[in-house]
Backbone bond lengths (Angstrom), bond angles and torsions (degrees), N, CA, C in turn:
res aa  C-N    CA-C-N  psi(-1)  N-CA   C-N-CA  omega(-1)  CA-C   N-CA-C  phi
1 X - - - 1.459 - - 1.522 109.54 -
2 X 1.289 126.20 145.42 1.200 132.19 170.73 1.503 115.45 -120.99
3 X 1.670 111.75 -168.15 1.285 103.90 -161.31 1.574 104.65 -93.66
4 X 1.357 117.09 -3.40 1.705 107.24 164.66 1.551 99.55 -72.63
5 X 1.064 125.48 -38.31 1.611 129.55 -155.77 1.799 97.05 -79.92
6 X 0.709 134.20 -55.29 1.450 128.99 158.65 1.797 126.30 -53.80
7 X 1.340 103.73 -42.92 1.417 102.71 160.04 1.652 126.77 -42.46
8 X 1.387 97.54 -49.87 1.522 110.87 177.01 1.585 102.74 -71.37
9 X 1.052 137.56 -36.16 1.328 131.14 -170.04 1.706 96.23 -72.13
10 X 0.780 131.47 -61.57 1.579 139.45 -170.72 1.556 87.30 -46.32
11 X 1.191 131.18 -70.11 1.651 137.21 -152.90 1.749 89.91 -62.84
12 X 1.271 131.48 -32.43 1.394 124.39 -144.94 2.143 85.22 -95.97
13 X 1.353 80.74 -44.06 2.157 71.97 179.15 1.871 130.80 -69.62
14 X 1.725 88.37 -18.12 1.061 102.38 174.94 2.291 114.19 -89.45
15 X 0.949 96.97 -12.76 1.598 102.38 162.76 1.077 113.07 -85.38
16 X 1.635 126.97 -35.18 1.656 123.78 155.05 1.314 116.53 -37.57
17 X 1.315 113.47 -54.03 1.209 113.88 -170.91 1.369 116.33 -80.11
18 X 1.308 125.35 -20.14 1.536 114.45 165.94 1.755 112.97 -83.03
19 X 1.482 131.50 -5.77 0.827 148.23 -148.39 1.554 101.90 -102.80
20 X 1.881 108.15 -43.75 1.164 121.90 171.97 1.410 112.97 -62.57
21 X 1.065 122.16 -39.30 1.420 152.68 -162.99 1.885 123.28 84.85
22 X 1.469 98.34 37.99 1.465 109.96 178.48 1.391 118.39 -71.32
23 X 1.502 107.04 -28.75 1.205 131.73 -136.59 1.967 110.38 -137.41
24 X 1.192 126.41 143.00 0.869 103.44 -179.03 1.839 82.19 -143.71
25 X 1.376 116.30 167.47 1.672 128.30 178.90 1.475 98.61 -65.97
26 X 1.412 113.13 -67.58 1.496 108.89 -177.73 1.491 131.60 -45.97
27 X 1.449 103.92 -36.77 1.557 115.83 173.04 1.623 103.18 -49.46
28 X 1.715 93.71 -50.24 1.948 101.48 -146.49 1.747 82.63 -57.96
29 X 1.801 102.51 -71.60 1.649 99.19 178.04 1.535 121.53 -5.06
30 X 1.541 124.68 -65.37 1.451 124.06 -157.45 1.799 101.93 -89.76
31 X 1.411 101.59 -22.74 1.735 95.81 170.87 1.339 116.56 -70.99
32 X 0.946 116.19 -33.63 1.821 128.81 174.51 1.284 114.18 -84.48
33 X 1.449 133.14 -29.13 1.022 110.24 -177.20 1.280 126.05 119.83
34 X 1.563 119.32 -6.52 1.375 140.21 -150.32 1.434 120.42 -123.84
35 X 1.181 116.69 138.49 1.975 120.14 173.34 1.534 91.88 -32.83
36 X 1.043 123.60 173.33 1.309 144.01 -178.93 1.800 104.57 -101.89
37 X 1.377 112.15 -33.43 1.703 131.01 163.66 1.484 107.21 -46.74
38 X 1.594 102.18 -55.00 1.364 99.41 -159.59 1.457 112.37 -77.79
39 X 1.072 103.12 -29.30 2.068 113.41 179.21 1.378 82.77 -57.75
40 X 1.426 143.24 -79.49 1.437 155.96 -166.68 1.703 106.20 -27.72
41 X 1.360 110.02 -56.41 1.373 117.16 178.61 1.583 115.82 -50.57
42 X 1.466 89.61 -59.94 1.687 85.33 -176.60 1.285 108.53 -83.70
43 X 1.479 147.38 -9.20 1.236 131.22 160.95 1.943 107.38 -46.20
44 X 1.174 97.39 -51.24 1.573 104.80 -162.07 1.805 98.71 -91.37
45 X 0.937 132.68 17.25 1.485 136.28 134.13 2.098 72.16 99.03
46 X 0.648 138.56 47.79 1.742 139.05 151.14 0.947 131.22 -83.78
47 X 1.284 102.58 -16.59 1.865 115.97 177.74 1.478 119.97 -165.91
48 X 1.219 122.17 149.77 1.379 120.29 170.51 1.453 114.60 -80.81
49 X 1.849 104.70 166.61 1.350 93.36 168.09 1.793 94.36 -118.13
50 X 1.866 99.82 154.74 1.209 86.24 166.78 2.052 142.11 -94.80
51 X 1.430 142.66 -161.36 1.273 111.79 -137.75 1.433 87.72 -87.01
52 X 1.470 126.51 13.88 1.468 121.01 -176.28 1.473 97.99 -118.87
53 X 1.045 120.01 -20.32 1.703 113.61 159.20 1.348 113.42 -61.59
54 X 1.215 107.11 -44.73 1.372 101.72 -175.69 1.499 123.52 -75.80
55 X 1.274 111.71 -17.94 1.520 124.27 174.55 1.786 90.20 -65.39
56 X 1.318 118.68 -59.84 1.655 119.67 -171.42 1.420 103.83 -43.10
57 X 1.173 125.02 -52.32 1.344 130.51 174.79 1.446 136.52 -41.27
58 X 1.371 87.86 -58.44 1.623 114.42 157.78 1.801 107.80 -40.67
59 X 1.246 92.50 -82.61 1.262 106.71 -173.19 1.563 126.90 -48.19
60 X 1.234 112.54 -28.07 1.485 122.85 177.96 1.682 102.62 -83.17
61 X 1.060 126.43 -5.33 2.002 111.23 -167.27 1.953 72.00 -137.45
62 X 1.491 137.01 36.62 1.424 111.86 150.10 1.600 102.01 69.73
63 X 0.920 158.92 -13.91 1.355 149.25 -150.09 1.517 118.57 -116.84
64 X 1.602 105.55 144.56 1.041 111.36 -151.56 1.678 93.31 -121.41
65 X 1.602 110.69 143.07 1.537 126.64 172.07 1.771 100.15 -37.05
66 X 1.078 129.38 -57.45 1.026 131.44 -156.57 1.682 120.31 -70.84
67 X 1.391 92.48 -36.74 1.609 93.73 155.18 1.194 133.78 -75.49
68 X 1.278 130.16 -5.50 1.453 133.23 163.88 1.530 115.50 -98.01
69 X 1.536 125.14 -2.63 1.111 115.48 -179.58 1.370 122.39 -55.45
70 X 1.311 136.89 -167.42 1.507 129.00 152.22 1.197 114.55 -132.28
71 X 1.393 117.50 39.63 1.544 146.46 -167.77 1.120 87.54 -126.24
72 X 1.781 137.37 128.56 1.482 128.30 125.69 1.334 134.14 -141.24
73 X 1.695 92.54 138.63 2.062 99.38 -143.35 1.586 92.88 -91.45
74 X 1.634 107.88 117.32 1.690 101.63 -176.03 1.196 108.70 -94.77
75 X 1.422 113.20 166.68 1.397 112.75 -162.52 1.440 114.88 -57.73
76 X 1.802 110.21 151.74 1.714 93.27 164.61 1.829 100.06 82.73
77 X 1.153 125.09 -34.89 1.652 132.84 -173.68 1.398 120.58 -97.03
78 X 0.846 133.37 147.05 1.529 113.99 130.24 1.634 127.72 -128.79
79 X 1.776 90.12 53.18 1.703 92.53 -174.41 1.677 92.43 -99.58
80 X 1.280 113.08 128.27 1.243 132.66 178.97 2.358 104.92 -47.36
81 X 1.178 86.72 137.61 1.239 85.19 177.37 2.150 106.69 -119.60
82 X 1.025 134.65 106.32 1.015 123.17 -133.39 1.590 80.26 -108.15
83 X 1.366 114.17 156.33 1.947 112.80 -163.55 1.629 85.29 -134.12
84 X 1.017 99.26 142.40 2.153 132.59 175.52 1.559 89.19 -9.66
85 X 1.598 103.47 134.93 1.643 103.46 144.38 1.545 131.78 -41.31
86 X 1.079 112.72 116.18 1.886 93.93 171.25 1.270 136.30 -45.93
87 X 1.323 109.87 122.86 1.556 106.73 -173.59 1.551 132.16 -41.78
88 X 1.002 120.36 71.10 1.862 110.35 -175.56 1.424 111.65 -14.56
89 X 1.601 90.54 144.15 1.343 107.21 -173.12 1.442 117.95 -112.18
90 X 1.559 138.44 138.57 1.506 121.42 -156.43 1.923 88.27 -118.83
91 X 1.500 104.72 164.60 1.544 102.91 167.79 1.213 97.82 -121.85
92 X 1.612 97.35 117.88 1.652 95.79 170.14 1.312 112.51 -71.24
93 X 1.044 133.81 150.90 1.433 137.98 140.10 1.129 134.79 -47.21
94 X 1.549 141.74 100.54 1.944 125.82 -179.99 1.857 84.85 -91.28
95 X 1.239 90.81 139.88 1.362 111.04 158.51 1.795 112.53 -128.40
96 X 1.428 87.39 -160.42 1.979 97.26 -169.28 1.684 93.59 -85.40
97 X 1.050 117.21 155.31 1.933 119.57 164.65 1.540 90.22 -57.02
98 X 0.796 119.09 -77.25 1.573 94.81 -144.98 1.689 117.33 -43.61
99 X 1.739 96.25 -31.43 1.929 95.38 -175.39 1.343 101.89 -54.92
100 X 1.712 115.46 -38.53 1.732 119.24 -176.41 1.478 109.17 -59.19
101 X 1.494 121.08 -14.20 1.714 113.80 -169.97 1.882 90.63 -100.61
102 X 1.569 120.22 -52.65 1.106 106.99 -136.71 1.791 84.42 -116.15
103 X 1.097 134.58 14.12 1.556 118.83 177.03 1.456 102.30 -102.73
104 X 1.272 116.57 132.14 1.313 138.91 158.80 1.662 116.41 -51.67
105 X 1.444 106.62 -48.76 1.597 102.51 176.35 1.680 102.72 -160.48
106 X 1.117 136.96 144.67 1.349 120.91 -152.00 1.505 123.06 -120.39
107 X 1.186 112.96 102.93 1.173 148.94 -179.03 1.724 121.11 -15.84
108 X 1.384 153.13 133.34 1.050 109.46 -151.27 1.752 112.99 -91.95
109 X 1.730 103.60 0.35 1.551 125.80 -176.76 1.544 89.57 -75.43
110 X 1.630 147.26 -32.05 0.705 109.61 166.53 1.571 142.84 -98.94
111 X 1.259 117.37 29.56 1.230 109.43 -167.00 1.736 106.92 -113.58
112 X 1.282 98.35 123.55 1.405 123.30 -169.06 2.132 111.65 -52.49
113 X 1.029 87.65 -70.07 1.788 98.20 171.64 1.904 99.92 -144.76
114 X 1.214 99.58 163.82 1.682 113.13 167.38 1.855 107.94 -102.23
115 X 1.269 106.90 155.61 1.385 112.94 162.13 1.638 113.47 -133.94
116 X 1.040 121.09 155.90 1.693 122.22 -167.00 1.895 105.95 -92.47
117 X 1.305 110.85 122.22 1.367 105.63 150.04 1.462 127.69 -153.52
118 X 1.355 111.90 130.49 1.388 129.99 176.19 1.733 113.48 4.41
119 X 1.318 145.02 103.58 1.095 118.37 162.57 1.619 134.52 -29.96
120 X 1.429 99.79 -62.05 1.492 96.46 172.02 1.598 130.16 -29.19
121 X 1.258 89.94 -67.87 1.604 115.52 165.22 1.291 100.87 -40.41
122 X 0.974 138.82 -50.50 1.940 118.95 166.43 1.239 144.23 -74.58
123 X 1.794 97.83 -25.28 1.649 92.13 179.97 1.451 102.13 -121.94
124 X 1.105 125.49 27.51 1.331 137.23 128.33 1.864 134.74 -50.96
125 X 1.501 109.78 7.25 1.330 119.24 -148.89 1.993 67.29 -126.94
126 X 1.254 71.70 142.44 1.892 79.29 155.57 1.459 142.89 -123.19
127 X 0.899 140.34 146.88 1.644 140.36 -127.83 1.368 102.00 -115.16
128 X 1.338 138.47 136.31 1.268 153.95 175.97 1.537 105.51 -146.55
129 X 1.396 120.82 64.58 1.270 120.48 169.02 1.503 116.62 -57.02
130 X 1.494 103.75 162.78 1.258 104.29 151.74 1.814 120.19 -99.01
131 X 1.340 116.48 151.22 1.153 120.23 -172.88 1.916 124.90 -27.58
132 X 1.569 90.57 -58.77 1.970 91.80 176.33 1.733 102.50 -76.56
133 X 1.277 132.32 11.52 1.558 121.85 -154.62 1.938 87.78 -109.54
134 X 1.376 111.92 -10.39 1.633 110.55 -161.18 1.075 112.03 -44.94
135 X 1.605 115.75 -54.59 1.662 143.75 -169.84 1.444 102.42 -61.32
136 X 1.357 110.17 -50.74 1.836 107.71 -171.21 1.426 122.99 -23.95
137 X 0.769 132.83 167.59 1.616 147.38 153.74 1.625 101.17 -70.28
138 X 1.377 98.43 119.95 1.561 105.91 -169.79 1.813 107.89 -74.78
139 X 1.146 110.91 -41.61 1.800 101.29 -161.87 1.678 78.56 -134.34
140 X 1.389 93.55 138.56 1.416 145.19 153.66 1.765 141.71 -142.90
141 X 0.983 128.63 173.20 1.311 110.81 -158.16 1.954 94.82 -147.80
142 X 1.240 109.46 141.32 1.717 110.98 176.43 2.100 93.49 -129.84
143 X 1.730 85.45 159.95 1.221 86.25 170.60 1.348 110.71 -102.60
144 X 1.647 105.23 157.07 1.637 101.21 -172.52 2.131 119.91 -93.62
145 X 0.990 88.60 128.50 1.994 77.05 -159.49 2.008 93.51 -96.46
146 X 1.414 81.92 -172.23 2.092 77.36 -143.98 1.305 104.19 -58.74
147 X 1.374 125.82 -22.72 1.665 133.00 -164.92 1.570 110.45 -73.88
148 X 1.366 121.47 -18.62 1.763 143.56 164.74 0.743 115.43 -62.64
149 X 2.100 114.64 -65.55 1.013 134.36 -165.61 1.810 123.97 -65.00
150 X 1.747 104.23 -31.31 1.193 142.56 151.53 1.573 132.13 -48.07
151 X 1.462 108.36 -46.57 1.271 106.36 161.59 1.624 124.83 -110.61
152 X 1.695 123.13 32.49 0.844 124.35 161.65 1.633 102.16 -146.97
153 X 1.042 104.78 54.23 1.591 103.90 -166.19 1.555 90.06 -101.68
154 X 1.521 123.16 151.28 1.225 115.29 0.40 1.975 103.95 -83.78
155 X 0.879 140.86 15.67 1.615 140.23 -150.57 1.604 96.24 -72.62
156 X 1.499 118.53 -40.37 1.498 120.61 -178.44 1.758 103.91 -158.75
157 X 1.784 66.90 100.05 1.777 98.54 168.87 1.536 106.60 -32.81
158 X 1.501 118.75 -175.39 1.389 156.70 177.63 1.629 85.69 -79.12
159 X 1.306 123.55 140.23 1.365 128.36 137.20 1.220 95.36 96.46
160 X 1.083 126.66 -46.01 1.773 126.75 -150.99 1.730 114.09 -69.82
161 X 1.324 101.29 147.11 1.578 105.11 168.86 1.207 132.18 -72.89
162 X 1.430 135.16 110.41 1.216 149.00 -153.89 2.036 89.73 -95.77
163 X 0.917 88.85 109.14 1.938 89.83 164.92 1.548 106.48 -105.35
164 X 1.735 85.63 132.13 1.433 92.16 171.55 1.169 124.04 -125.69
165 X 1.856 120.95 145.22 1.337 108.14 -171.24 2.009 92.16 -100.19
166 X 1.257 90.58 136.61 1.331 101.35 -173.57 1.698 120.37 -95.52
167 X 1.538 99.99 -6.44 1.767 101.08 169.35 1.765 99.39 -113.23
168 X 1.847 110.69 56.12 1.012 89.80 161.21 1.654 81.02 -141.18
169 X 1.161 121.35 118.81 1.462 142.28 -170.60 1.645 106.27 -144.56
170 X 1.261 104.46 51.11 1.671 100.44 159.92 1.665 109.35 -152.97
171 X 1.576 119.78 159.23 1.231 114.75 -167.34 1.588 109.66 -97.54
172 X 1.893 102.38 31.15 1.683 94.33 161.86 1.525 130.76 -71.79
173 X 1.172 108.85 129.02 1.778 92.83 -175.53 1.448 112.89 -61.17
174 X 1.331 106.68 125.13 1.506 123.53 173.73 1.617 113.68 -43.40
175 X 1.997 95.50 -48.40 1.552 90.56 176.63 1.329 105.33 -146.69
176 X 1.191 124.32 149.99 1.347 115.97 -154.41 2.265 93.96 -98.17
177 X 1.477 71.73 147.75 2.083 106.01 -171.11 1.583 90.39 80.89
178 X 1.147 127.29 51.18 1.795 111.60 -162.62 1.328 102.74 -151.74
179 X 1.548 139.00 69.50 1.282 124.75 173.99 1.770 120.09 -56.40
180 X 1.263 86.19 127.25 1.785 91.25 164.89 1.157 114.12 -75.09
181 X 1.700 109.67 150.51 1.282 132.76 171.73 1.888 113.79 -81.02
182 X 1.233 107.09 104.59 2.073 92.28 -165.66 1.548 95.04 -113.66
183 X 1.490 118.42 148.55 1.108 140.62 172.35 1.689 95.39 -89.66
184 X 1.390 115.41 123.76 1.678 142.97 -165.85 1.741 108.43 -124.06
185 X 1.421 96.29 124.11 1.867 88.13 168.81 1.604 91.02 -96.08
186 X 1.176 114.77 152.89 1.265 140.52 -160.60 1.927 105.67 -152.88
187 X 1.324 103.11 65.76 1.268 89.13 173.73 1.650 105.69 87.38
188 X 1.280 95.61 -146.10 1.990 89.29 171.36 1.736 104.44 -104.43
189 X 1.486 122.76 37.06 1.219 120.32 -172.18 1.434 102.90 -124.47
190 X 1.040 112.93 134.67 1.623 110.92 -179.24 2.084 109.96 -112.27
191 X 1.650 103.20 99.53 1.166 111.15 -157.37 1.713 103.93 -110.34
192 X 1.136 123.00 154.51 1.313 139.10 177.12 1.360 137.98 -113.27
193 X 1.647 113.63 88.90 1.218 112.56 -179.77 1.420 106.12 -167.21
194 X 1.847 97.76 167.91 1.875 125.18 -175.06 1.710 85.54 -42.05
195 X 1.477 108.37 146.91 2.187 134.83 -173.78 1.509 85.46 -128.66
196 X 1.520 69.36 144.89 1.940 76.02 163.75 1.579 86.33 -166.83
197 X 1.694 142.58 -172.58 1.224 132.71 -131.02 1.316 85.52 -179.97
198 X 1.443 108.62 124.22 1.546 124.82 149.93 1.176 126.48 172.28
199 X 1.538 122.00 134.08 1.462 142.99 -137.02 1.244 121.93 6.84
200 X 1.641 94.34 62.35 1.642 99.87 147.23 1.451 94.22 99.00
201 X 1.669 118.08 8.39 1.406 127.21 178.71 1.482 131.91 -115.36
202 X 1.434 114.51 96.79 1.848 99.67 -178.13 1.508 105.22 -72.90
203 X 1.238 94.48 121.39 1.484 111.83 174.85 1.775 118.57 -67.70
204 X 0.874 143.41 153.46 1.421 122.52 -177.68 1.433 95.10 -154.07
205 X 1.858 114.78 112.64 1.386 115.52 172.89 1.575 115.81 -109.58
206 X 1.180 84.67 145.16 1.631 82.05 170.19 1.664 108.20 -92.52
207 X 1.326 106.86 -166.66 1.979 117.77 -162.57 1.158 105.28 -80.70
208 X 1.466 96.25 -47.07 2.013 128.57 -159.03 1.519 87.81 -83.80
209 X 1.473 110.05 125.45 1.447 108.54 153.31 1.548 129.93 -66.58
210 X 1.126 117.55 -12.46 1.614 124.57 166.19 1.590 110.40 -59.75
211 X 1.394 110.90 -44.73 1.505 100.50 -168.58 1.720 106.52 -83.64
212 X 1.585 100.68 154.22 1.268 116.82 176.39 1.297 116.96 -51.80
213 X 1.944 121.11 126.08 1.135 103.30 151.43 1.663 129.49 -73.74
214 X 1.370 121.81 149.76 1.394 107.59 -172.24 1.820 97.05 -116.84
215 X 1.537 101.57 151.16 1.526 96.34 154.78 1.428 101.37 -133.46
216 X 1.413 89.00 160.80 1.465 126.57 174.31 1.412 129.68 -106.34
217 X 1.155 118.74 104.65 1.767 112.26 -177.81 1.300 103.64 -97.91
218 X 1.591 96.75 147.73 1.631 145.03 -173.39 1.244 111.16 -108.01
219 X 1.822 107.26 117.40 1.454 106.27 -170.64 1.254 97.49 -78.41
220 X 1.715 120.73 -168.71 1.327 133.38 -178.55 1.311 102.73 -40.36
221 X 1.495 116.72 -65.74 1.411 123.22 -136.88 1.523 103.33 -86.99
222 X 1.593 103.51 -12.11 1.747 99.90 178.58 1.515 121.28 -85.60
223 X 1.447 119.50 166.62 0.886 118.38 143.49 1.745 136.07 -127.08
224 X 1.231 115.21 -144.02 1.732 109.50 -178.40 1.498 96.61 -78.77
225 X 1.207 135.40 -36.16 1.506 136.25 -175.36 1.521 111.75 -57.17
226 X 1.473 106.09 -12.08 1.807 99.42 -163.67 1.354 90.38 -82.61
227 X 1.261 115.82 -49.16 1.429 112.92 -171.25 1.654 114.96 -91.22
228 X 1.081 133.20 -14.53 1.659 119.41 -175.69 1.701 88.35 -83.64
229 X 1.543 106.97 128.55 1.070 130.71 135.61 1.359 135.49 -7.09
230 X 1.632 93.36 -100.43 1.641 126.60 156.40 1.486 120.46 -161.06
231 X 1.245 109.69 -158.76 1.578 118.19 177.37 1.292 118.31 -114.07
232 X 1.378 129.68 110.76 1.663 132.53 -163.82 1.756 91.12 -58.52
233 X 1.242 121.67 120.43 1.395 149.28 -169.07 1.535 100.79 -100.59
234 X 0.666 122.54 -32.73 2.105 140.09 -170.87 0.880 116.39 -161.03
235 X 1.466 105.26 171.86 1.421 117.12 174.49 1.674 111.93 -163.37
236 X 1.276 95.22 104.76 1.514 104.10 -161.99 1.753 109.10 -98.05
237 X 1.157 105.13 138.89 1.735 108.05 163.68 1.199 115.62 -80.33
238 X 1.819 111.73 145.18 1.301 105.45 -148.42 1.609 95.23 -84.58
239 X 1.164 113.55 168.30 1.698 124.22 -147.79 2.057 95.95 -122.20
């Protein structure tokens, strides 16, 4: 092993851990010692750290070389016990709401910043598109600004990346006693909240009982698929 090959191991346990939600970029940044940019960079593979950054790193989250190896010498042995490939890691894209309402597949002029998540963790979700939504670009991610964050608080903080799966456009419950969180075009506003359905009305609630519920009527020919987005899939702290 060398020091790229360990570099990457450190970056890959430490996206676990923001992934889990143990961990957040800004934390790691001020525990280590570092711009908040630069933690950002090398999370998202933009930059290296060097072998004394990485000691800071180390040292600030407790962790030891030996627990990230993918070597492990059991007692009494020394026949290598070799542990799971690492889970690939995907970069979502955050873009603007509207690219999330009206882009077909997303361009690379528009995408604002990326955030990292687990493959598994994504296509582990299951898909109920609507018919024109098949082709889309399945996962994307928006940031949530205070008026979101406000009427579904606490479900999605200030700042954070809202991932959305975009071939899931129907009002089956994902999980049952479990309202989903759905990304809604609303006009030219792209808003976030619990659906519910009746005569010919998407209902749209927010978390907070203060804020307005709104509905939306559906002409003949529409249905709930024209307008849901997707289904908030995650919810990541911003990195």
């Amino acid at each position: 092993m060398n020091f790229h090959d360990l570099h990457e191991l450190v970056r890959l346990e430490l996206l676990r851990r923001i992934e889990r939600g143990s961990l957040t970029g800004s934390r790691l940044a001020q525990q280590a010692g570092f711009q908040q940019a630069h933690i950002s960079n090398f999370l998202n593979r933009k930059r290296a750290l060097s072998l004394e950054g990485l000691d800071r790193v180390l040292a600030a989250q407790d962790l030891r070389i030996e627990e990230i190896l993918p070597l492990e010498l059991t007692a009494g042995t020394h026949k290598p016990c070799r542990d799971p490939e690492p889970d690939p890691i995907e970069m979502i894209p955050i873009v603007s709401p509207s690219s999330a309402m009206e882009d077909v597949s997303i361009a690379s002029s528009a995408i604002i910043d990326t955030v990292p998540l687990a493959s598994s963790r994504l296509y582990e979700n299951r898909a109920r598109p609507a018919p024109r939504r098949t082709h889309w670009q399945r996962f994307l991610a928006i940031r949530t600004d205070a008026q979101q964050a406000t009427a579904m608080a606490p479900l999605l903080p200030p700042g954070s990346a809202i991932v959305l799966d975009r071939h899931y456009n129907s009002l089956t419950p994902y999980r049952a006693n479990q309202a989903s969180i759905y990304a809604v075009r609303f006009g030219p506003t792209l808003l976030l909240r619990h659906l519910d359905f009746d005569d010919r009305h998407l209902i749209l609630k927010p978390y907070v009982r203060e804020f307005p519920v709104q509905l939306l009527p559906l002409h003949d020919n529409e249905s709930p698929g024209d307008y849901i987005v997707g289904r908030v899939c995650a919810v990541l702290a911003e990195v």
